[in-house]
C-alpha positions in Angstrom: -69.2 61.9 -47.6 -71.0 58.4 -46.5 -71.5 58.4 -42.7 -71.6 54.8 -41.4 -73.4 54.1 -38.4 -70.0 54.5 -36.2 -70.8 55.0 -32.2 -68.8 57.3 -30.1 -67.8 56.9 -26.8 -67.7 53.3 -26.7 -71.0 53.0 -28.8 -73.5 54.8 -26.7 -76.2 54.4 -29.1 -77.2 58.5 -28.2 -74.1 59.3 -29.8 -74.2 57.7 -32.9 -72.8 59.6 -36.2 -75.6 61.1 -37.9 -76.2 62.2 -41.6 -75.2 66.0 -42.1 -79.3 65.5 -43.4 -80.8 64.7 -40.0 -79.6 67.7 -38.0 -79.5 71.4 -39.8 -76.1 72.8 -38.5 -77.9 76.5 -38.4 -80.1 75.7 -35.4 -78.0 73.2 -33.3 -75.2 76.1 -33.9 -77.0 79.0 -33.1 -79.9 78.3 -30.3 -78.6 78.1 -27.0 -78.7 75.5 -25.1 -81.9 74.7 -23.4 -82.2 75.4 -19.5 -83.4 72.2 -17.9 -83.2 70.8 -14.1 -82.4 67.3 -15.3 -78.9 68.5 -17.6 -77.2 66.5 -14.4 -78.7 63.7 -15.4 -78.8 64.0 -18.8 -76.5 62.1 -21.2 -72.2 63.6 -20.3 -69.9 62.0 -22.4 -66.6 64.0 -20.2 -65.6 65.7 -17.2 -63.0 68.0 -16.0 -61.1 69.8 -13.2 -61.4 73.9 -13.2 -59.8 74.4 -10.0 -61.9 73.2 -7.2 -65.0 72.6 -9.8 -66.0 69.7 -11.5 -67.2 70.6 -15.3 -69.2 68.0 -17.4 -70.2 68.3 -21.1 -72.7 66.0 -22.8 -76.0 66.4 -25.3 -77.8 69.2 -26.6 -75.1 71.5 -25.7 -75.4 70.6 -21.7 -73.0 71.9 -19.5 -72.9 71.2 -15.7 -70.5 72.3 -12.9 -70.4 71.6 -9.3 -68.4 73.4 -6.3 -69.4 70.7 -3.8 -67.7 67.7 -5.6 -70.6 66.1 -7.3 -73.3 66.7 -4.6 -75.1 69.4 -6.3 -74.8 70.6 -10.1 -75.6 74.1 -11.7 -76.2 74.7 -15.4 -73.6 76.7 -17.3 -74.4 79.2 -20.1 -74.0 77.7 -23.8 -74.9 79.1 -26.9 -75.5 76.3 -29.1 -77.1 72.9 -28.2 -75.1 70.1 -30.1 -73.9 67.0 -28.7 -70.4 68.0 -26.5 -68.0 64.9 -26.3 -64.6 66.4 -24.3 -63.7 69.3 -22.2 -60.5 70.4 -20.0 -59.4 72.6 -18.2 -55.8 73.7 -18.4 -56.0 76.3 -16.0 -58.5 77.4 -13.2 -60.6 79.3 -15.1 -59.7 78.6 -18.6 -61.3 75.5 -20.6 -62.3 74.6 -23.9 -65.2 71.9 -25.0 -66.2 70.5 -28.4 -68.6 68.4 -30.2 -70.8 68.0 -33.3 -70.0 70.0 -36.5 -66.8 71.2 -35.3 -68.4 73.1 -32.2 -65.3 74.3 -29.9 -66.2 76.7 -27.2 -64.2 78.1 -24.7 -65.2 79.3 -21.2 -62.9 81.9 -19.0 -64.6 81.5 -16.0 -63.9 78.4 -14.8 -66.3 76.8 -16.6 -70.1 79.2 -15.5 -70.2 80.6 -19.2 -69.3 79.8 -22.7 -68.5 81.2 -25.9 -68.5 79.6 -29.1 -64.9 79.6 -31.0 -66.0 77.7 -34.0 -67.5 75.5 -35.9 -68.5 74.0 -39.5 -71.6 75.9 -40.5 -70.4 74.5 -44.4 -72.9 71.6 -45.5 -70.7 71.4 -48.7 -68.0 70.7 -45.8 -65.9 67.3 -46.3 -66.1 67.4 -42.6 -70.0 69.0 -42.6 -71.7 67.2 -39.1 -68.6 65.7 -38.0 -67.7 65.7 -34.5 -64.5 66.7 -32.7 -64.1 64.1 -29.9 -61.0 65.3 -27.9 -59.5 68.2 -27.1 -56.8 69.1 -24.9 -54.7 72.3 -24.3 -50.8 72.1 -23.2 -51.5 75.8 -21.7 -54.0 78.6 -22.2 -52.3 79.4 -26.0 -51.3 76.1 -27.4 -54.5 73.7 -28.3 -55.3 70.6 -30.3 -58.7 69.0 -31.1 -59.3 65.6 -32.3 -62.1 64.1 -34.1 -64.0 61.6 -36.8 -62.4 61.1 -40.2 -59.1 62.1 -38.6 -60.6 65.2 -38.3 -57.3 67.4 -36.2 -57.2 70.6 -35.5 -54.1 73.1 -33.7 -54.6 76.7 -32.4 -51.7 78.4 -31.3 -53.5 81.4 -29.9 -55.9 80.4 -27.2 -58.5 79.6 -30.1 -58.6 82.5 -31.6 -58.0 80.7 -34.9 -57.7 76.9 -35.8 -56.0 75.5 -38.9 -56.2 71.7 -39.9 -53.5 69.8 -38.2 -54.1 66.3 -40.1 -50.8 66.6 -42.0 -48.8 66.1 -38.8 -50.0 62.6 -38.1 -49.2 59.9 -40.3 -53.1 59.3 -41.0 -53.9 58.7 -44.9 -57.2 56.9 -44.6 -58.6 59.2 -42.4 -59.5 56.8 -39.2 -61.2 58.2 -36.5 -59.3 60.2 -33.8 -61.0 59.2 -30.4 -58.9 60.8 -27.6 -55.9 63.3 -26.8 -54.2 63.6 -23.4 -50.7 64.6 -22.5 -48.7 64.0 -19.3 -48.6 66.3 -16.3 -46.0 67.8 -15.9 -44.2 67.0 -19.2 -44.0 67.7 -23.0 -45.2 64.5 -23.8 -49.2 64.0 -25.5 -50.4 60.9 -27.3 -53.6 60.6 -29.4 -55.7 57.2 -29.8 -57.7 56.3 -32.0 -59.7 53.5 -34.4 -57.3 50.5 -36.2 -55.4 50.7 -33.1 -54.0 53.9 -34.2 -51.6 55.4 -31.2 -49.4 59.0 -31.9 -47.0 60.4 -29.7 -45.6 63.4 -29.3 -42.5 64.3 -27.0 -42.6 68.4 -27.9 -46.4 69.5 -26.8 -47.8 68.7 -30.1 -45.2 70.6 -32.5 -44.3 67.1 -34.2 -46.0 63.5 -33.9 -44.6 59.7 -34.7 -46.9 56.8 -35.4 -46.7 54.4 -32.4 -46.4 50.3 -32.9 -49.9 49.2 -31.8 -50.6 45.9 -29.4 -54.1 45.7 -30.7 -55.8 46.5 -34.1 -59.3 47.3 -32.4 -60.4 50.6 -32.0 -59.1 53.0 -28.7 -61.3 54.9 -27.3 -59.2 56.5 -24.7 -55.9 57.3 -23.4 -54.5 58.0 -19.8 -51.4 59.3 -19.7 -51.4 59.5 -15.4 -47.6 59.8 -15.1 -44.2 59.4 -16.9 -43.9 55.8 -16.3 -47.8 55.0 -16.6 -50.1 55.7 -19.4 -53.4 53.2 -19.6 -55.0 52.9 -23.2 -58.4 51.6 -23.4 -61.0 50.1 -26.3 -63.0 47.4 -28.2 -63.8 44.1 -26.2 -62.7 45.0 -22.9 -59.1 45.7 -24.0 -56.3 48.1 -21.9 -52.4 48.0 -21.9 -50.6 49.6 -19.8 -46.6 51.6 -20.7 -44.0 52.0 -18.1 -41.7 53.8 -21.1 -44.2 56.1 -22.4 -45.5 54.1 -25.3 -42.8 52.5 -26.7 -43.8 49.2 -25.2 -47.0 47.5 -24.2 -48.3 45.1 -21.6 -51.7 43.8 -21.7 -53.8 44.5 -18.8 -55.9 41.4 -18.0 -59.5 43.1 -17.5 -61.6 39.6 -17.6 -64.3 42.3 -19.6 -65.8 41.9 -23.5 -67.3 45.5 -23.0 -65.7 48.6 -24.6 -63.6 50.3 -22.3 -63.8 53.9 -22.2 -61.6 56.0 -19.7 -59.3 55.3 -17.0 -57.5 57.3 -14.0 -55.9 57.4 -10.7 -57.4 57.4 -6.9 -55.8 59.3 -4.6 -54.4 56.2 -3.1 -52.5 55.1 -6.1 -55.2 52.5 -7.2 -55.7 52.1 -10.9 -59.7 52.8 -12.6 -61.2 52.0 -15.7 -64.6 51.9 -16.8 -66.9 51.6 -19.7 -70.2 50.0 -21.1 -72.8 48.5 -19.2 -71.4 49.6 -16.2 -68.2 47.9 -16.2 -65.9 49.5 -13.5 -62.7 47.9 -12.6 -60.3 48.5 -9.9 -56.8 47.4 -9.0 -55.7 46.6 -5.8 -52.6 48.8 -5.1 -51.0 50.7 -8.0 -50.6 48.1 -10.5 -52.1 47.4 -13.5 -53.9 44.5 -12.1 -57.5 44.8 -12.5 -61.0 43.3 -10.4 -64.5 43.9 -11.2 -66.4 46.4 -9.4 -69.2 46.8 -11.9 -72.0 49.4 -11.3 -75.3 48.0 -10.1 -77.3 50.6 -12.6 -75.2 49.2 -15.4 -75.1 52.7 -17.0 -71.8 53.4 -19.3 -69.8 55.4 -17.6 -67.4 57.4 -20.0 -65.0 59.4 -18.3 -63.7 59.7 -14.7 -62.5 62.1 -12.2 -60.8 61.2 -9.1 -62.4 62.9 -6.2 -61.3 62.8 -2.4 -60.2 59.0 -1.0 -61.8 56.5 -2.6 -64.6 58.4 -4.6 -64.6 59.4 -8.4 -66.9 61.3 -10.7 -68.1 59.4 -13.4 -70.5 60.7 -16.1 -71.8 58.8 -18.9 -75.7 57.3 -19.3 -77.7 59.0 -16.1 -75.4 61.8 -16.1 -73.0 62.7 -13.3 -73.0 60.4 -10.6 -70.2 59.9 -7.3 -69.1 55.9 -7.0 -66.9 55.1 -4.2 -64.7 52.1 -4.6 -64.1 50.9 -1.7 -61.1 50.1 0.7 -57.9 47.9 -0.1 
């Protein structure tokens, strides 16, 4: 398979596609991840809840936890060291990560230790070196994984085994799959991805329907925050925003060109998204009306967690860092 030089996570040039060539799945796979006082710091593509702990996964197999709410940051246990892209949480203690060459690992303790579930150890492969990108659980049994060359993947048994789940999605040409997220609280999961490509499903992921796209760009993330509220982000500083759970579209008005990445919820209703070169944008009240807030480092950010008040975890180039943004 040719590999083009596409960039995840809103082209953070560290996480670029590479050749199955360049990087021998048999060591990445099987050498643990390398203890180091700067993981926190490190390159994190995503962050999650366990609990009352913040989790963040990101290269050579790093993964950080905090149970102060970003102060301080320990090291978890990981047994291989390729690039981690997504991680959550669907439960206190349960969680699930993946990455590069179809690395999913699963932790049971909140997040401290991991255990690798599986992976493509097949150079011969069609998906040999591809990464999974998303992941999200609807409970501790029920799983989906979503990745590069519409690579998607179901487990029905808390990853005990996977199976491909590409035939569900109405996905021929194989377009990237960049994000998968469902609604608290419901039945309801959508998955975004490149050409605009948006999938819904309304029964946890049993059955999906192709979604009429506002934008033939690339998404590179999807935030479903409530029933009447799910925020789409990509290319050229793009976001729309559904009241009816993706059946319609409004166009969010960023006043960005950079990719957009990730977007959430403060504690006080307010609307964030962020994304390269620091772009962070924040609505006034609970609309999705948008002003710039970008960060002074002009590191990507990549994914979000709201904290306490007006503060959020953000992870991305420089690793984990806590932005407050400021009163109404």
């Amino acid at each position: 398979m040719k590999y083009p030089l596409q960039l995840l996570a809103g082209a953070l040039l560290a996480c670029s596609l590479a050749a199955p060539a360049l990087a021998a799945p048999a060591s990445v796979l099987d050498r643990p991840a390398m203890a180091s006082a700067k993981a926190s710091r490190a390159l994190l593509l995503d962050a999650a809840v366990a609990g009352k702990r913040l989790v963040a996964v990101g290269e050579r197999g790093h993964i950080v936890f905090s149970e102060d709410q970003g102060k301080t940051w320990q090291q978890a246990k990981v047994p291989v060291s390729v690039m981690l892209t997504s991680v959550h949480f669907p439960s206190e203690n349960e969680g699930w990560a993946v990455g590069h060459h179809g690395a999913i690992l699963a932790s049971k303790d909140g997040g401290k230790s991991w255990s690798l579930q599986r992976a493509d150890r097949d150079a011969a492969s069609e998906k040999a070196g591809a990464p999974l990108l998303g992941v999200w659980f609807a409970d501790a049994q029920t799983g989906f994984a979503v990745g590069a060359y519409g690579y998607f993947l179901a487990t029905q048994d808390g990853g005990a085994t996977w199976t491909d789940n590409s035939a569900a999605i109405a996905n021929p040409d194989g377009w990237h799959l960049n994000d998968i997220h469902g609604i608290p609280g419901t039945s309801t999961v959508f998955i975004v991805g490149e050409q605009g490509k948006l999938f819904r499903s309304t029964d946890r992921g049993a059955t999906w329907r192709a979604l009429a796209s506002p934008f033939d760009g690339s998404f590179f993330g999807v935030a479903p925050l409530a029933p009447d509220l799910v925020l789409v982000a990509g290319l050229q500083g793009q976001v729309y925003a559904s009241a009816d759970q993706g059946n319609r579209w409004q166009k969010v008005e960023t006043g960005v060109t950079s990719g957009l990445n990730t977007a959430t919820r403060l504690a006080d209703g307010r609307l964030v998204v962020a994304g390269n070169a620091g772009v962070v944008l924040a609505s006034q009240d609970a609309t999705p009306v948008v002003t710039r807030v970008t960060r002074s480092d002009r590191r990507s950010v990549t994914a979000l967690v709201p904290l306490a008040g007006d503060q959020l975890l953000a992870v991305g180039e420089g690793g984990a860092s806590v932005l407050t943004i400021g009163t109404k």
